[in-house]
C-alpha positions, 0 to 999 in steps of 0.5 A, a space after each residue: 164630179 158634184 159641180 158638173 151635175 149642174 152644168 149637166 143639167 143645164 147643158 141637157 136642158 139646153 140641147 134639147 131646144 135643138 131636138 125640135 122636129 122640123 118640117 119634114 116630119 109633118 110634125 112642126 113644134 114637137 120635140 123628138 130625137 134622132 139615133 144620131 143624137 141619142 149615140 152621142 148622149 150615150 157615149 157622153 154618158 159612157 165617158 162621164 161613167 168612166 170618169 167617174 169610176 176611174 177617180 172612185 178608185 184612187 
């Protein structure tokens, strides 16, 4: 799991380059989250857990 932790945060880092707020919020340039892309990080997280917790118990 230790050599995902990069490739997570570089994965996390760039994602958030497609976080922008476009037009219709008034909001041109600010970076915010929608509840679709907040769902998908959570489940992500809840698979990496998982993962996680399953090799631990071998």
């Amino acid at each position: 799991m230790k050599p995902l932790i990069p490739a997570l945060i570089a994965l996390t880092a760039l994602s958030a380059v497609n976080a922008q707020a476009h037009d219709g919020h008034g909001m041109p340039g600010l970076s915010h989250w929608h509840a679709g892309d907040t769902t998908l990080w959570l489940v992500g997280a809840a698979i990496a857990v998982g993962l996680w917790l399953a090799r631990r118990g071998r």
